[in-house]
C-alpha positions in Angstrom: -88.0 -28.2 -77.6 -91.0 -30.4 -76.6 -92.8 -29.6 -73.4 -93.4 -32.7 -72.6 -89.3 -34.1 -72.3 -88.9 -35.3 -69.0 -85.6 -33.5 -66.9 -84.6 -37.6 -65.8 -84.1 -40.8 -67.3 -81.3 -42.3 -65.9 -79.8 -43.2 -62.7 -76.3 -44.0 -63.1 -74.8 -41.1 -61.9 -70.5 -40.7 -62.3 -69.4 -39.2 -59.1 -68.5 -35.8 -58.7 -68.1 -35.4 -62.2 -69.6 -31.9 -63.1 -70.6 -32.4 -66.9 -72.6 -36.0 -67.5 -74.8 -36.9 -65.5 -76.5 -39.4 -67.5 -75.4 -43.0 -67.8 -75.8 -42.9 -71.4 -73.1 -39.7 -71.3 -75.8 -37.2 -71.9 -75.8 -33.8 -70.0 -78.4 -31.8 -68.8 -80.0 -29.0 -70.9 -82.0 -25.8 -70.2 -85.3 -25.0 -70.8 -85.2 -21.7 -73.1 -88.9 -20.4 -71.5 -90.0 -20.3 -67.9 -92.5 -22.3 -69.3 -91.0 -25.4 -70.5 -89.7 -27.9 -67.8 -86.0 -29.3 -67.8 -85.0 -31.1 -70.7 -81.9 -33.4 -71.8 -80.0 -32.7 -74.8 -78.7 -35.9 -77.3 -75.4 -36.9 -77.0 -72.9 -35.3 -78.7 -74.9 -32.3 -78.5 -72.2 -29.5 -78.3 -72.7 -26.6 -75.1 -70.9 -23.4 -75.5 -68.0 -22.4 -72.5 -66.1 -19.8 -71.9 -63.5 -19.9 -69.2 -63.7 -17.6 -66.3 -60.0 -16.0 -67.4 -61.6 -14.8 -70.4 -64.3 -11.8 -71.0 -66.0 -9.4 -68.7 -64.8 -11.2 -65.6 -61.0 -10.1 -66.5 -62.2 -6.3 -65.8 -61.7 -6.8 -62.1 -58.3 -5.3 -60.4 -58.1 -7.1 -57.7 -55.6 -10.6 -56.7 -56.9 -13.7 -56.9 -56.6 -16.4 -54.0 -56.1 -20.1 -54.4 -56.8 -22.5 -51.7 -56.5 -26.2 -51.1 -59.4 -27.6 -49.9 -60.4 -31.1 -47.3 -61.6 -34.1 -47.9 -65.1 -32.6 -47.9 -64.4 -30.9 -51.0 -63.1 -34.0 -52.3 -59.5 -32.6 -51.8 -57.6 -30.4 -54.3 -56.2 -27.3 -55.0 -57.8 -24.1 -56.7 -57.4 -20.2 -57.3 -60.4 -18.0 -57.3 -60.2 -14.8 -59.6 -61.3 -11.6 -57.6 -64.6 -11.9 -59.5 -65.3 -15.0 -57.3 -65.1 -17.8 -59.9 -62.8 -20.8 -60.3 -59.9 -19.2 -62.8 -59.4 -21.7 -65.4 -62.5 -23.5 -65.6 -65.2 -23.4 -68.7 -68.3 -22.0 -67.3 -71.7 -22.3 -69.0 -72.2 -19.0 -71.5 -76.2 -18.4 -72.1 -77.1 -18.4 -76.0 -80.3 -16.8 -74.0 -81.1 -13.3 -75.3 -81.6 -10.6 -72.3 -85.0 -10.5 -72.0 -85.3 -14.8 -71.9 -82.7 -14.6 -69.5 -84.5 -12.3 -67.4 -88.4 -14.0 -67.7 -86.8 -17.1 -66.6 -84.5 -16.1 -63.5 -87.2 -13.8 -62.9 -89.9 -17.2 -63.0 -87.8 -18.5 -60.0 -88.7 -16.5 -57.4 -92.4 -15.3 -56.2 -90.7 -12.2 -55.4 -87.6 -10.5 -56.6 -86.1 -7.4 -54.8 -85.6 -5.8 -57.3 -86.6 -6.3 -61.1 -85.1 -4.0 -62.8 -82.2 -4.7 -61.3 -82.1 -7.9 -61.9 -82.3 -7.4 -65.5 -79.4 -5.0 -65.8 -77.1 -7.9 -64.0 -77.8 -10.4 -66.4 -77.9 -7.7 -69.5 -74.1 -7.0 -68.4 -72.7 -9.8 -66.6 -72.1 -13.1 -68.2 -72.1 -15.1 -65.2 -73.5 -13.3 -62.3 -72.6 -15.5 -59.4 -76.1 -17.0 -57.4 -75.9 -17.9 -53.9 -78.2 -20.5 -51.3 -77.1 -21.5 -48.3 -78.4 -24.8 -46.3 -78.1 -27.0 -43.3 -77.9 -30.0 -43.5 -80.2 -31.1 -40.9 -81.8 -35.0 -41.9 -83.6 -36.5 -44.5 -84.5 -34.4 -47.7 -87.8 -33.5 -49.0 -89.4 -33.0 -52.4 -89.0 -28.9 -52.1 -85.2 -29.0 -51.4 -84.3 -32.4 -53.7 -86.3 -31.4 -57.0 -87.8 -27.7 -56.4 -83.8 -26.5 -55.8 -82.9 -28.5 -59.0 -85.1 -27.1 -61.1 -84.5 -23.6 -60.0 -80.6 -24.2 -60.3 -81.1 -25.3 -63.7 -83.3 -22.4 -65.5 -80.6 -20.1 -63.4 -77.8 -21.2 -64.8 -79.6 -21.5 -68.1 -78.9 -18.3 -67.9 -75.7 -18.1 -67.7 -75.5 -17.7 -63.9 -72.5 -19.7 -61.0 -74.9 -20.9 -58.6 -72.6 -21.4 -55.3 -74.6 -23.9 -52.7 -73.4 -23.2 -49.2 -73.0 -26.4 -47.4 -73.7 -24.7 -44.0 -72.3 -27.2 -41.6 -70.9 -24.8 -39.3 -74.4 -23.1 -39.3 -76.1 -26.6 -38.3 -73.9 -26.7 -35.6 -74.8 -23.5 -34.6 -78.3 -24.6 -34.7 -78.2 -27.4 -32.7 -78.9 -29.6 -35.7 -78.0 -33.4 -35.4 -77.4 -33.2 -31.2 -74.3 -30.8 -32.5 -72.7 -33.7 -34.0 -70.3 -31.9 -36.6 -69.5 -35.5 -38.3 -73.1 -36.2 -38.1 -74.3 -33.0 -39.6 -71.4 -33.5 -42.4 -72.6 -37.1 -43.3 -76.0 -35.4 -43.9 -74.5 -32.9 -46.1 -72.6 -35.4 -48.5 -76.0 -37.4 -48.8 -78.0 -34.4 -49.8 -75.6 -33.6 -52.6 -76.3 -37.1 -53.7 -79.3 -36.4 -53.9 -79.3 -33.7 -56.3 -76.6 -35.2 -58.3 -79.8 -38.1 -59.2 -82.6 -36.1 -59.5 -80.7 -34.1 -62.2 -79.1 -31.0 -61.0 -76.2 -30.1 -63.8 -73.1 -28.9 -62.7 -71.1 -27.4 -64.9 -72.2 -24.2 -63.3 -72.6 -25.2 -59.7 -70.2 -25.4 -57.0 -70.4 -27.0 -53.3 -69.2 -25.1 -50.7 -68.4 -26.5 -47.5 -68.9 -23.7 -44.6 -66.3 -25.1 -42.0 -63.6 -25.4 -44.9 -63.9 -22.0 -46.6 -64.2 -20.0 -43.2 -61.2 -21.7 -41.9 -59.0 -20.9 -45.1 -60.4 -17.4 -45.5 -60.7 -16.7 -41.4 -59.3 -13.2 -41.6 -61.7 -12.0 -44.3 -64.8 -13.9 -43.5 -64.8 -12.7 -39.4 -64.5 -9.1 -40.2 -67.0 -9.0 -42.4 -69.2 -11.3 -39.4 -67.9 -8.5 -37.1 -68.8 -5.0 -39.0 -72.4 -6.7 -39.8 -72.7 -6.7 -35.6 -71.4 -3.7 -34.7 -73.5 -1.7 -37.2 -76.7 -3.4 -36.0 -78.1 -3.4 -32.8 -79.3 -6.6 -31.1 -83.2 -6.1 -32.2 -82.5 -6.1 -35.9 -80.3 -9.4 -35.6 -82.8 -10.9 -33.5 -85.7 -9.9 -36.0 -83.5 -12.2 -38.7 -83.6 -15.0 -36.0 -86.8 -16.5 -37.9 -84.3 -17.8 -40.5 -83.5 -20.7 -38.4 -86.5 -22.1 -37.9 -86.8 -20.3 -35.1 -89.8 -17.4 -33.2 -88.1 -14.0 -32.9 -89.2 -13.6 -29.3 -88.3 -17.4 -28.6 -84.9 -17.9 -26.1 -81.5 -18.4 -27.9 -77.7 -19.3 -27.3 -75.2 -16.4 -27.4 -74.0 -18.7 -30.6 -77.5 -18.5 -32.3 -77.6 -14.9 -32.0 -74.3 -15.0 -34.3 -76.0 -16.7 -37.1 -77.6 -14.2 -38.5 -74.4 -12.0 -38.8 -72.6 -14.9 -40.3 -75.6 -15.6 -43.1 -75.5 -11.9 -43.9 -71.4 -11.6 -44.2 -72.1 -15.1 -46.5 -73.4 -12.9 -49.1 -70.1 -10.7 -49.8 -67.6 -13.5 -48.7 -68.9 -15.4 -51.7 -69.6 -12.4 -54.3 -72.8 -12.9 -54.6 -74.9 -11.1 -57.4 -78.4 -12.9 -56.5 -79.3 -14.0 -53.0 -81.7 -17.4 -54.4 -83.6 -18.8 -51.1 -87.0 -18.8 -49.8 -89.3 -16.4 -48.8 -88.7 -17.4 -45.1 -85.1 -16.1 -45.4 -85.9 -12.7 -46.8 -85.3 -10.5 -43.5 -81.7 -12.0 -43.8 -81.6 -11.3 -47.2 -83.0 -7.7 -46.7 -80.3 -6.9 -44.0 -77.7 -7.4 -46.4 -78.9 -4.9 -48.7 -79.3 -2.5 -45.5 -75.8 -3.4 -44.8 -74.4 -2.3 -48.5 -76.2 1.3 -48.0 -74.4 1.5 -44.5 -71.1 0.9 -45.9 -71.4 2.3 -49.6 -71.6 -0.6 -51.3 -72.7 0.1 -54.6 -74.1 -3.0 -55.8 -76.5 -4.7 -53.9 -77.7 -8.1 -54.0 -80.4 -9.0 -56.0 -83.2 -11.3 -54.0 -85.0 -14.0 -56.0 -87.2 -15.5 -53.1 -88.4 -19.1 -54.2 -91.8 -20.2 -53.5 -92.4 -22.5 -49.9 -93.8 -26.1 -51.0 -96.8 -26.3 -48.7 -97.0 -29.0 -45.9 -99.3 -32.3 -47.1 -101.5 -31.8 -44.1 -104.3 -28.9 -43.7 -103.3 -26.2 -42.9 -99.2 -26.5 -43.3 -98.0 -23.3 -44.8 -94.7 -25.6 -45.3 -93.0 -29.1 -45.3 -91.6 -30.1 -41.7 -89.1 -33.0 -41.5 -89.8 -33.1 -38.0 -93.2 -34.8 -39.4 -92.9 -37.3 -41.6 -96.5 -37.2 -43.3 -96.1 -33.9 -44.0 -93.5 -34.2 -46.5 -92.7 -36.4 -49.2 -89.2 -37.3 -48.6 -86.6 -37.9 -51.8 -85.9 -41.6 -51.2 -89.1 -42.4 -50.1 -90.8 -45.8 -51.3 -93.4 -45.9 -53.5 -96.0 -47.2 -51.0 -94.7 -44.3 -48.4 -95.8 -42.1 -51.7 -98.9 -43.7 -52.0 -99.9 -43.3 -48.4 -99.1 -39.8 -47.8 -100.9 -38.8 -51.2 -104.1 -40.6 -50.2 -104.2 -39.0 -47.0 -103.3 -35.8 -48.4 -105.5 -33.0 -47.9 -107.3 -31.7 -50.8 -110.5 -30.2 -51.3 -112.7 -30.2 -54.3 -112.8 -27.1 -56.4 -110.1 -25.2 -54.1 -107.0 -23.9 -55.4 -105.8 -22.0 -52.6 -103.9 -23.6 -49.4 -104.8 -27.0 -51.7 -101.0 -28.8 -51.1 -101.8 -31.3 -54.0 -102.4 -28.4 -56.3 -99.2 -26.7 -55.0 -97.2 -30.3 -56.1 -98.3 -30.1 -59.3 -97.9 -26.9 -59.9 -94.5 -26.5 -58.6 -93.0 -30.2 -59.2 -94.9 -32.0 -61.6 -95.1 -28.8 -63.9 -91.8 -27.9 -63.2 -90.3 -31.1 -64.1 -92.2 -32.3 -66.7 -94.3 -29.6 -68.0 -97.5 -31.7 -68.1 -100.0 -34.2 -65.9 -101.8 -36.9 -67.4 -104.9 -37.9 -65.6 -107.0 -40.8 -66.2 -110.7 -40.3 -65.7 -113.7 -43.1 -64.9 -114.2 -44.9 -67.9 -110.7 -45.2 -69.1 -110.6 -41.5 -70.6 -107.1 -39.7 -70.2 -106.4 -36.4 -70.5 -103.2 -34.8 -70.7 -102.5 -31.3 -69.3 -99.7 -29.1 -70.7 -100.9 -25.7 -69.9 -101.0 -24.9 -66.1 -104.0 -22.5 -66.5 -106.0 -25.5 -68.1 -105.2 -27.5 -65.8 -106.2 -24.9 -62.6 -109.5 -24.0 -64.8 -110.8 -27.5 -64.8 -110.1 -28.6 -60.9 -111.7 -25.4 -59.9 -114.6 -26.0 -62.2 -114.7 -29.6 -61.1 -114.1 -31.1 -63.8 -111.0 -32.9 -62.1 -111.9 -34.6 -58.6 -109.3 -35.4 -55.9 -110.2 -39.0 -56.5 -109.2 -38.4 -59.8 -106.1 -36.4 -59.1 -104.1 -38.0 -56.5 -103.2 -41.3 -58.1 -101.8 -39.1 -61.5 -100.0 -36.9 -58.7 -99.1 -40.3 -57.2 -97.7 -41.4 -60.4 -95.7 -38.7 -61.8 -94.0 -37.9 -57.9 -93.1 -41.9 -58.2 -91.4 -41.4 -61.8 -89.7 -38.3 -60.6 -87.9 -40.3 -57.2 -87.4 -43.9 -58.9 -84.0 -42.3 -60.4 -83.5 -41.5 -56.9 -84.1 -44.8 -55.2 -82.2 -46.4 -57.9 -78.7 -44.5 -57.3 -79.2 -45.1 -53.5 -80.0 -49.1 -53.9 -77.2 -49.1 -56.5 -74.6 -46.6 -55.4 -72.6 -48.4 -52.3 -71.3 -44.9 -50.9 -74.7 -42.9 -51.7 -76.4 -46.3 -49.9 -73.9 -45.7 -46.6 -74.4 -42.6 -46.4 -78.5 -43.4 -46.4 -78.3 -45.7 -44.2 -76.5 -43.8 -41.7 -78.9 -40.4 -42.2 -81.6 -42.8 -41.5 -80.2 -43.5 -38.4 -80.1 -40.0 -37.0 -82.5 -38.7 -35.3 -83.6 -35.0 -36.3 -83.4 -32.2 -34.2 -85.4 -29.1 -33.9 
């Protein structure tokens, strides 16, 4: 495959259907290196299934559960096998061998706890079931719209059930949106949007809604919540704290002190195989694995921690949506684009805490594979090789004033698909219109 096919060229999105995504009837396909950026596959391109009755998953002894789920999982009724996936339903299977698998979920995460590990799940489990968890708490930015999408895609590449968390009851928790539940909710449908138009396939993915799942599985879910508190004393939970955005040493509610507990008994409730967040939720992450040596648990989770897009000003170790030019925001105009890239910071010849660099390293890269920049005197040059690319800026061959419009232009290219489904989409424009409307909350 080239490495120069682009993951998005179409904006038509079918709702909540879980195969094409492309208004052409195309689906999404996976890059076969950690190299190579998303691709598309033509249609009538054939994709190997298996169903989740079938294969390695059947060796489990345990019942399955079905459930009927709200209106915010669009309704319907399903049965879970004890192995965690949706009985019944074709999944993904990798034509990946073991080590591609592995050099690809392992090019996910800028640290993995631990390796080898990791390499044993996928070498024995077809579809190892991947787990991230978010709030929806406003508008959504570059790092979660296109960073998760791309991530999500080389992981289920592989073969792997990536389960998003829709953590409304978390938000709540957090005192995201005021504590408006509906509010927080709305937020939550529109960021799915999002990645439904930026590309995200979902054959393999399923949306979660925290509120819904706890409430049908209450009995399971709070005795887990309840055995992760009692076996940890109040230091260690508060120590997780950070995961919310918050200082460890900064006051709390009685309910935020609970959130930690809950994120950690996530984890089991949902079967997961490989914790997938960022590095800021690690401590989280890492009590989890604590928590499966306290109580025997053989298997522990794997943690593939993702990289933290850096903020746009100096000095920003991350994106904050609390601060608008900081971020680059997935329905953002192209003249809000232009703005924030020319007043980004980035200094000639430096690579490290350089937030432009970071973009096209981790977006641009990731979603196309390449940059073209256009020097003075008309001359273009088109980078495929990261290394190349890092060489020349460092050497100076590549000025900022040379740079930013060619980050300018690919970022633009990446979000018009975006902009598109929300001008043309009358429930993904409501639901727009109404997250604009709310004011985010700390």
């Amino acid at each position: 495959m080239p490495s120069n096919a682009c993951l998005h060229s179409g904006s038509n999105i079918q709702r909540y259907s879980i195969i094409n995504l492309w208004k052409d009837g195309t689906t999404l396909s996976r890059p076969v290196s950690p190299s190579l950026p998303l691709l598309r596959t033509a249609p009538g391109t054939q994709r190997s299934s298996t169903s989740s009755s079938q294969g390695a998953h059947n060796n489990t002894k345990s019942t399955s559960s079905t459930v009927s789920h709200g209106p915010l999982s669009a309704g319907g009724t399903i049965t879970r096998g004890a192995n965690g996936l949706i009985e019944g339903k074709e999944y993904f299977v990798s034509p990946l061998s073991a080590d591609a698998k592995y050099a690809l979920a392992r090019s996910v995460g800028e640290e993995c706890i631990q390796e080898q590990e990791l390499r044993l799940l996928l070498e024995k489990k077809p579809h190892p079931i991947v787990y991230d968890g978010f709030e929806p708490s406003g508008r959504m930015h570059i790092a979660q719209g296109v960073m998760r999408a791309i991530n999500a895609n080389k992981l289920t590449q592989c073969g792997c059930v990536f389960k998003f968390w829709v953590a409304d009851w978390f938000a709540l928790l957090n005192n995201k949106m005021g504590g408006d539940l509906k509010k927080i909710q709305t937020v939550g449908r529109y960021m799915i949007e999002i990645w439904r138009a930026v590309g995200m396939d979902m054959q393999n993915v399923e949306f979660l809604w925290a509120s819904e799942e706890i409430n049908a599985h209450s009995d399971e879910y709070w005795s887990r919540v309840m055995d992760i508190a009692r076996i940890n004393n109040l230091a260690r939970i508060q120590r997780c704290c950070t995961i919310m955005g918050r200082k460890d040493t900064e006051e709390m509610s009685a309910a935020q002190i609970m959130y930690p507990c809950m994120q950690c008994a996530d984890v089991f409730f949902l079967k997961a195989d490989i914790c997938q967040l960022g590095l800021d939720q690690r401590k989280v992450n890492m009590l989890a694995r604590e928590y499966c040596d306290s109580v025997k648990i053989k298997f522990k989770p794997v943690i593939i921690s993702h990289h933290m897009l850096m903020g746009l000003k100096e000095g920003q170790e991350k994106m904050s949506k609390s601060d608008p030019d900081s971020a680059i925001f997935m329905e953002d105009s192209e003249a809000d684009l232009k703005r924030k890239i020319k007043k980004a910071f980035c200094p000639p010849e430096v690579i490290e805490g350089n937030p432009i660099i970071d973009y096209v390293k981790h977006i641009i890269f990731g979603y196309y594979g390449k940059i073209e920049i256009e020097f003075q005197g008309n001359v273009r040059k088109e980078y495929v090789d990261y290394e190349e690319f890092e060489a020349d800026y460092k050497g100076g061959k590549i000025h900022p004033g040379d740079l930013k419009p060619a980050v300018t232009m690919a970022l633009n290219s990446i979000l018009e698909p975006v902009r598109k489904h929300f001008e043309s989409d009358p429930v993904a424009k409501k639901l727009l219109d109404q997250v604009k409307k709310y004011k985010t909350t700390r």
